[in-house]
N, CA, C and O atoms as CSV, one atom per row, in Angstrom:
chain,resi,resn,atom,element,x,y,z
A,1,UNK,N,N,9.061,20.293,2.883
A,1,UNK,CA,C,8.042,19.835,1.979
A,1,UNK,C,C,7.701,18.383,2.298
A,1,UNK,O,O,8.569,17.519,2.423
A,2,UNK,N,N,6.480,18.174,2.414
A,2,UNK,CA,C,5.756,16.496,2.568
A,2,UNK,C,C,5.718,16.218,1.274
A,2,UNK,O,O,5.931,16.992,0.341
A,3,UNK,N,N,5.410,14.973,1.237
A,3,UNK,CA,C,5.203,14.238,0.591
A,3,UNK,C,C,3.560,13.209,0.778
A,3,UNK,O,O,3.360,12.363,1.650
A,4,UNK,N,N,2.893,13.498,0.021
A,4,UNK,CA,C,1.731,12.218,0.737
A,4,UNK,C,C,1.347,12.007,-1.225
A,4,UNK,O,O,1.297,12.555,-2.327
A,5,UNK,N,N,1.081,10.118,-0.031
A,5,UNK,CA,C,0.786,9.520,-1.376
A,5,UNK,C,C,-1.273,8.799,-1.092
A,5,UNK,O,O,-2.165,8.947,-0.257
A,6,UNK,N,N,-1.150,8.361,-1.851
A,6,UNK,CA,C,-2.534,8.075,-2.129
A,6,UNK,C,C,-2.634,6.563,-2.759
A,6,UNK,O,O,-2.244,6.259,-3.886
A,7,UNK,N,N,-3.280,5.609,-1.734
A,7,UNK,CA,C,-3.087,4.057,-2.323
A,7,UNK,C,C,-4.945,3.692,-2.713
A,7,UNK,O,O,-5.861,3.561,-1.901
A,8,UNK,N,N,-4.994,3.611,-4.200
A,8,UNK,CA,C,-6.235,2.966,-4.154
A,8,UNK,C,C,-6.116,1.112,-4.177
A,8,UNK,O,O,-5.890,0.624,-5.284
A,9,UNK,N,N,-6.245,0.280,-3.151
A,9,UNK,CA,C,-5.670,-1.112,-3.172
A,9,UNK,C,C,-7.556,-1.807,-3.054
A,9,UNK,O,O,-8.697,-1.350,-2.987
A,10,UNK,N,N,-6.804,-3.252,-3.094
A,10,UNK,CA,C,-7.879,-3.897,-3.230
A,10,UNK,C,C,-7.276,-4.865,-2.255
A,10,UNK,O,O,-6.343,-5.666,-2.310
A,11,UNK,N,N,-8.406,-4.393,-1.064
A,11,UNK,CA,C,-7.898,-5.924,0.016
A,11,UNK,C,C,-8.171,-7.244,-0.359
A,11,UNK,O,O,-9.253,-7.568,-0.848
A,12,UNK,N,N,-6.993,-8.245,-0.102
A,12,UNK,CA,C,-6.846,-9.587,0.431
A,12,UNK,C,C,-8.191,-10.439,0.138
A,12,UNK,O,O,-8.670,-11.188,-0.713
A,13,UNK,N,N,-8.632,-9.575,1.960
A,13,UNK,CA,C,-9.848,-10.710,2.634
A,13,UNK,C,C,-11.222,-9.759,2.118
A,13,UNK,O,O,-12.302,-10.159,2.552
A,14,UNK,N,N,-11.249,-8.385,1.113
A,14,UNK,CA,C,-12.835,-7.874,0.775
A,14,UNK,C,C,-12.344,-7.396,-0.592
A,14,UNK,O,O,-11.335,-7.026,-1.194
A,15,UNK,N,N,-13.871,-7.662,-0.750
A,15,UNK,CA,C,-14.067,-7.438,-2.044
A,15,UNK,C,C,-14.006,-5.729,-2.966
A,15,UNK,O,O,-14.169,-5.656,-4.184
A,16,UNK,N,N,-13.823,-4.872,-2.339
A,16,UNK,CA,C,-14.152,-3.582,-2.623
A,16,UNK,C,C,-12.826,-2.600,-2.286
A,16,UNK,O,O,-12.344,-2.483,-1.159
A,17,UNK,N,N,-12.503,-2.152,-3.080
A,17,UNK,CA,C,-11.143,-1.313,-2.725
A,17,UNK,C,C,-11.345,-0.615,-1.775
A,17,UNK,O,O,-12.207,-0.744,-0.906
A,18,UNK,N,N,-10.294,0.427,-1.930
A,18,UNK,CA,C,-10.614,1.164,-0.603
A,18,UNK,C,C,-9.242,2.096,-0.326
A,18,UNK,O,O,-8.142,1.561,-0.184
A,19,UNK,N,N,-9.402,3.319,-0.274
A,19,UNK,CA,C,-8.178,3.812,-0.255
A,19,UNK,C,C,-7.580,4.620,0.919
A,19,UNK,O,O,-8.188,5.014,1.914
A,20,UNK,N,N,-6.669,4.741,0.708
A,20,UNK,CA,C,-5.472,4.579,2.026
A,20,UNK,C,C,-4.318,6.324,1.592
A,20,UNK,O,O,-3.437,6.481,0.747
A,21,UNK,N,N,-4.701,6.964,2.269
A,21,UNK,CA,C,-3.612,8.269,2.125
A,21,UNK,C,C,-2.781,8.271,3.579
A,21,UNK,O,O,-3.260,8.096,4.700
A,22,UNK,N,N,-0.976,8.599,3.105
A,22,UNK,CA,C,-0.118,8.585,4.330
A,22,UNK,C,C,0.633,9.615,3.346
A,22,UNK,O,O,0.492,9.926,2.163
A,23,UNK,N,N,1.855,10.156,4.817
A,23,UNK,CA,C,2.610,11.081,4.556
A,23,UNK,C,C,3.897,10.745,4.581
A,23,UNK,O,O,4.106,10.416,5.748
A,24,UNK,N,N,4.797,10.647,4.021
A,24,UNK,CA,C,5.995,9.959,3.727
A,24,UNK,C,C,6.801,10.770,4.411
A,24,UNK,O,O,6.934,11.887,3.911
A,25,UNK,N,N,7.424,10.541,5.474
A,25,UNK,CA,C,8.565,11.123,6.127
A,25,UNK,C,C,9.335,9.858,6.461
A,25,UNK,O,O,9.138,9.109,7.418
A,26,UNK,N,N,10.368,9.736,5.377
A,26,UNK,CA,C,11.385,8.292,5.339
A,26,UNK,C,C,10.918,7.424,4.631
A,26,UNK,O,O,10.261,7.681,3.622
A,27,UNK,N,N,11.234,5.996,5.129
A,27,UNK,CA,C,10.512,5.088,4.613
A,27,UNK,C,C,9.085,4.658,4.687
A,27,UNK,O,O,8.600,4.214,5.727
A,28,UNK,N,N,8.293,4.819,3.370
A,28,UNK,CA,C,7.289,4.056,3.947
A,28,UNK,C,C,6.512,2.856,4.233
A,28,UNK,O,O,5.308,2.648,4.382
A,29,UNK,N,N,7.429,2.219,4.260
A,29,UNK,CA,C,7.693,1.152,4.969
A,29,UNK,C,C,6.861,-0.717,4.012
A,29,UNK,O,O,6.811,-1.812,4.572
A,30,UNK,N,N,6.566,-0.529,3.139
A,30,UNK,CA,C,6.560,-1.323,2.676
A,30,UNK,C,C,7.207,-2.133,1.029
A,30,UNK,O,O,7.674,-1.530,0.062
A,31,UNK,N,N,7.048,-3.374,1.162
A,31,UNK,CA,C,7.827,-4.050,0.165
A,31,UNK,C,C,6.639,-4.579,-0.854
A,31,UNK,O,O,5.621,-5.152,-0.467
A,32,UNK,N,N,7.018,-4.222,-2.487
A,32,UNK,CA,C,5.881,-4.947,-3.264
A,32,UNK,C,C,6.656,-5.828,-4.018
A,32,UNK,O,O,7.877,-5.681,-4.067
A,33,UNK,N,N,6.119,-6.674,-4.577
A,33,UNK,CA,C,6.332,-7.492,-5.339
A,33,UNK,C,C,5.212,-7.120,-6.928
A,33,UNK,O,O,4.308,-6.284,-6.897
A,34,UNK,N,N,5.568,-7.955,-8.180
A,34,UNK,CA,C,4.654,-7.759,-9.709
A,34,UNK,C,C,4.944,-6.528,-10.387
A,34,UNK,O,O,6.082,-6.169,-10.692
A,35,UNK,N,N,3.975,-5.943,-10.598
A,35,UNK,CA,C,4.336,-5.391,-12.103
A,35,UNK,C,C,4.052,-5.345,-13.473
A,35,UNK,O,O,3.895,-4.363,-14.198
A,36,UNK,N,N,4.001,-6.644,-13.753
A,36,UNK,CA,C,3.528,-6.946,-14.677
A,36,UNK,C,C,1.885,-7.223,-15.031
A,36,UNK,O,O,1.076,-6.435,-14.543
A,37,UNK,N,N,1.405,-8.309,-15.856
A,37,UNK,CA,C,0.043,-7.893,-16.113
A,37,UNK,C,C,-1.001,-8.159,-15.119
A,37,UNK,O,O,-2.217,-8.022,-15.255
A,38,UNK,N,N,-0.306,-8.581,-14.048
A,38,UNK,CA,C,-1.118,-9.474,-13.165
A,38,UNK,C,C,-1.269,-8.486,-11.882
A,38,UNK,O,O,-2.094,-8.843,-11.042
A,39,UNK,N,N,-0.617,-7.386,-11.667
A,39,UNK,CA,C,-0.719,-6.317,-10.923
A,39,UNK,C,C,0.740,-6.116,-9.714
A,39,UNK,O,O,1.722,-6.860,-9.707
A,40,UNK,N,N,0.568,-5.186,-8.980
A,40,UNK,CA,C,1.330,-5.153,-8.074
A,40,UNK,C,C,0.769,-5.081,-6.576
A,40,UNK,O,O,-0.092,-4.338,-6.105
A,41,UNK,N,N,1.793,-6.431,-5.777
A,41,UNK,CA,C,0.862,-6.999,-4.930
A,41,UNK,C,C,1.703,-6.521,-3.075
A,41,UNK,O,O,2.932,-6.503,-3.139
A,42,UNK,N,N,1.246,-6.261,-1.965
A,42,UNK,CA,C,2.233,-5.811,-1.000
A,42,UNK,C,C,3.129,-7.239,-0.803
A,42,UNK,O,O,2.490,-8.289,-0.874
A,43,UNK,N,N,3.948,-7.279,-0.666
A,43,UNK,CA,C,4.738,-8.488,-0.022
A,43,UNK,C,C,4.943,-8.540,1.762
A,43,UNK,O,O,4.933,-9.496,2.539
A,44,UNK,N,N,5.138,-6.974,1.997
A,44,UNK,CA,C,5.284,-7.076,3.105
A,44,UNK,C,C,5.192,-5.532,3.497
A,44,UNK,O,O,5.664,-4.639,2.794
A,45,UNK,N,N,4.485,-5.314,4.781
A,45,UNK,CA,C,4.961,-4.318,5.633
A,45,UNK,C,C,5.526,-3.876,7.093
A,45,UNK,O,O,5.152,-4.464,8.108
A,46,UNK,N,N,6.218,-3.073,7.119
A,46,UNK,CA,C,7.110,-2.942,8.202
A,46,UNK,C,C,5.666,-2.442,9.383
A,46,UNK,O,O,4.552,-2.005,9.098
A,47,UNK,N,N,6.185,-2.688,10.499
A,47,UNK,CA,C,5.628,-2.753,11.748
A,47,UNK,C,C,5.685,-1.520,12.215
A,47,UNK,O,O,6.861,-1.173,12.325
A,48,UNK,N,N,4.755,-0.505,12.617
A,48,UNK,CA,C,5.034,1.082,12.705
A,48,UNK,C,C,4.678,1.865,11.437
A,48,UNK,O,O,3.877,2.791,11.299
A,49,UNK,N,N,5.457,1.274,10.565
A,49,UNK,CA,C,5.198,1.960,8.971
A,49,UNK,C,C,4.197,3.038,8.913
A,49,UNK,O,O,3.135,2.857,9.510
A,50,UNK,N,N,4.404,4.182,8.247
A,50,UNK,CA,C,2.621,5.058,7.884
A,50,UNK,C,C,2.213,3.632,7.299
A,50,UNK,O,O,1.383,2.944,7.892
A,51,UNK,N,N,2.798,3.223,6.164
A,51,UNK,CA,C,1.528,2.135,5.862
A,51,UNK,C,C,0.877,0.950,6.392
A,51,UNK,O,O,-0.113,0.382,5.931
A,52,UNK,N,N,1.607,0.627,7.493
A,52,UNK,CA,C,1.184,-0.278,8.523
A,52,UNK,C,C,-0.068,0.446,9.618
A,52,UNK,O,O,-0.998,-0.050,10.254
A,53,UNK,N,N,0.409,1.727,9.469
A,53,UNK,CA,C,-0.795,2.433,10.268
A,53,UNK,C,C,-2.076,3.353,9.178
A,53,UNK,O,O,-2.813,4.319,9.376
A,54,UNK,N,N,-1.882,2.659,8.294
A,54,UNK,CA,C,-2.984,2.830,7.686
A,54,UNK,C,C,-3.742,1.587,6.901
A,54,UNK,O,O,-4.645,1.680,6.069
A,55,UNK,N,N,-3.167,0.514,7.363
A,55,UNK,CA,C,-3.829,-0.937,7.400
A,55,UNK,C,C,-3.801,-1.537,5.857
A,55,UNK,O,O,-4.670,-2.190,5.279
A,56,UNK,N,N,-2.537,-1.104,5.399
A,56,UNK,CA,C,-1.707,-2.122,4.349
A,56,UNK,C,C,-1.403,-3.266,4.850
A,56,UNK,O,O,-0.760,-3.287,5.900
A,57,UNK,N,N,-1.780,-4.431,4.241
A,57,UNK,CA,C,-1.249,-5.369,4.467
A,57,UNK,C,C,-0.618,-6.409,3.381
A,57,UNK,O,O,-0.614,-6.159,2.175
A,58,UNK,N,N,-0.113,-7.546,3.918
A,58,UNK,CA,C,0.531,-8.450,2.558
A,58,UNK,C,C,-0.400,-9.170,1.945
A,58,UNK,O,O,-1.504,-9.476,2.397
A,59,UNK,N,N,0.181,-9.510,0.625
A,59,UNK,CA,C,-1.933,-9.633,0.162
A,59,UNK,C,C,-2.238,-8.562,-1.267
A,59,UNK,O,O,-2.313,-8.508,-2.495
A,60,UNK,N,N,-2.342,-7.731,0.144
A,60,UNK,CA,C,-3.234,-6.363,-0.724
A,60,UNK,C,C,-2.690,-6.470,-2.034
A,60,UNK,O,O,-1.674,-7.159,-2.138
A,61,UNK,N,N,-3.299,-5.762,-3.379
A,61,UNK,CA,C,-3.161,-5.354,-4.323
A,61,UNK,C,C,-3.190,-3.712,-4.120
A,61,UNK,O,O,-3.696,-2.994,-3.258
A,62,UNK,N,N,-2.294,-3.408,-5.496
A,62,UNK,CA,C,-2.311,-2.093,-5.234
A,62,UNK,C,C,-3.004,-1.334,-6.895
A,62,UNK,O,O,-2.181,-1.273,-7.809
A,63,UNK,N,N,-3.959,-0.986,-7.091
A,63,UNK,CA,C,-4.711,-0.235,-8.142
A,63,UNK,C,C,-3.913,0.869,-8.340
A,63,UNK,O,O,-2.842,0.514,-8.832
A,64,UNK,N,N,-3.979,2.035,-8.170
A,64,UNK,CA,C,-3.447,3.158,-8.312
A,64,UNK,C,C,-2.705,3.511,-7.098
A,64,UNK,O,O,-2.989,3.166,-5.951
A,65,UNK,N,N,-1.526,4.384,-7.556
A,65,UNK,CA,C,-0.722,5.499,-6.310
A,65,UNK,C,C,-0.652,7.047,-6.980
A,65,UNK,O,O,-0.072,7.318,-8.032
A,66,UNK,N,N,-1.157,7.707,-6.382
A,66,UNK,CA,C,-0.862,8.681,-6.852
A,66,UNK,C,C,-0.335,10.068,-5.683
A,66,UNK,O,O,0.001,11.163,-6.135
């Protein structure tokens, strides 16, 4: 069984979200930081990552996962 998730984020450097679907086999490879009212933001992503290859970056905000 896969797993795929669904990132609606709001890049960094544009103004307009934009969403991002990967398939989770292991880690997927990134670190967030927030939570609270101010949102949850990437801190970091691993190099290779599905989410590195689907052009997460640190920065980003993350709107919805589903």
């Amino acid at each position: 069984m896969f797993i795929y998730y669904t990132y609606i984020i709001l890049p960094i450097y544009r103004p307009d979200p934009r969403f991002i679907t990967f398939q989770k086999e292991g880690s997927v490879g990134v670190r967030l930081s927030g939570g609270n009212e101010t949102g949850v933001f990437v801190t970091a992503v691993q190099a290779g990552s599905p989410a590195s290859l689907q052009g997460l970056q640190p920065g980003d905000k993350i709107l919805k996962v589903s």
